[in-house]
VMD Tcl script that draws the C-alpha trace (Angstrom):
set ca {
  {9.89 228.87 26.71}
  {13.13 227.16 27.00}
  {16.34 228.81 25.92}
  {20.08 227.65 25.16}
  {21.35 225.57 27.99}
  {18.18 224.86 29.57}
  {16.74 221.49 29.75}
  {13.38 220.24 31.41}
  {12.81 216.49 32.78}
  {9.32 215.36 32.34}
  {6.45 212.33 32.71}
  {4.39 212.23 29.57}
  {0.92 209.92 30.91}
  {-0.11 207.85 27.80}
  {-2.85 206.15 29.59}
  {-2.91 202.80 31.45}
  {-0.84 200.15 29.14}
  {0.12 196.40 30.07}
  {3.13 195.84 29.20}
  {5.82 193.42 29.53}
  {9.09 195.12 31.40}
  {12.21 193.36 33.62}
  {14.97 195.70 35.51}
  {17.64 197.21 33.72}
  {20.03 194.79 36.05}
  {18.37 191.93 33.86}
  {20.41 192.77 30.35}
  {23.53 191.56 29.56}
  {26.04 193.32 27.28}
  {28.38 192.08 25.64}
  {30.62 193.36 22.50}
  {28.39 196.40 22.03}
  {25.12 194.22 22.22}
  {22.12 193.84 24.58}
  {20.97 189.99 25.54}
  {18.54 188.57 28.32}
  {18.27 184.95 29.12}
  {14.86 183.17 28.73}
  {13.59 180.57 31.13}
  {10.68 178.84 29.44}
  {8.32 177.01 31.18}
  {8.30 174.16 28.56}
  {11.77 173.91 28.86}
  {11.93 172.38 32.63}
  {15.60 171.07 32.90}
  {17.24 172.74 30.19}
  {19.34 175.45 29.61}
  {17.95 179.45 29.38}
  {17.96 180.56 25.94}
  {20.32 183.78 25.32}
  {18.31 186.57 22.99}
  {19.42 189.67 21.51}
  {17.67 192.62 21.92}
  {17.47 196.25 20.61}
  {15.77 199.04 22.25}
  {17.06 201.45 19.32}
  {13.21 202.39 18.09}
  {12.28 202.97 21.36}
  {15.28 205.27 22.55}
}
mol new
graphics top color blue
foreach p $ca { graphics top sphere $p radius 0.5 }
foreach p [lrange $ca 0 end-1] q [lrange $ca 1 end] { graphics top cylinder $p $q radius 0.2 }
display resetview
């Protein structure tokens, strides 16, 4: 049982998922929101696209 001003760090295993993840390094703020830059492959020569993101349902 945990009381006042303990805490407890832990790994929950929810099974083997495949997901799609990049490093924390990879996000961009700016002005109190998240972006990453897209390379597509269709887009050979052109700029990276710039999207927003929101991690807010999963934090």
């Amino acid at each position: 049982m945990l009381i006042t001003g303990m805490y407890v760090n832990a790994l929950i295993d929810l099974g083997r998922n495949v997901v799609t993840s990049l490093p924390e390094e990879a996000i961009v703020k700016d002005g109190g929101r998240e972006f990453i830059f897209v390379y597509e492959k269709e887009n050979i020569g052109k700029d990276l696209t710039k999207e927003e993101i929101s991690f807010a349902k999963w934090r």
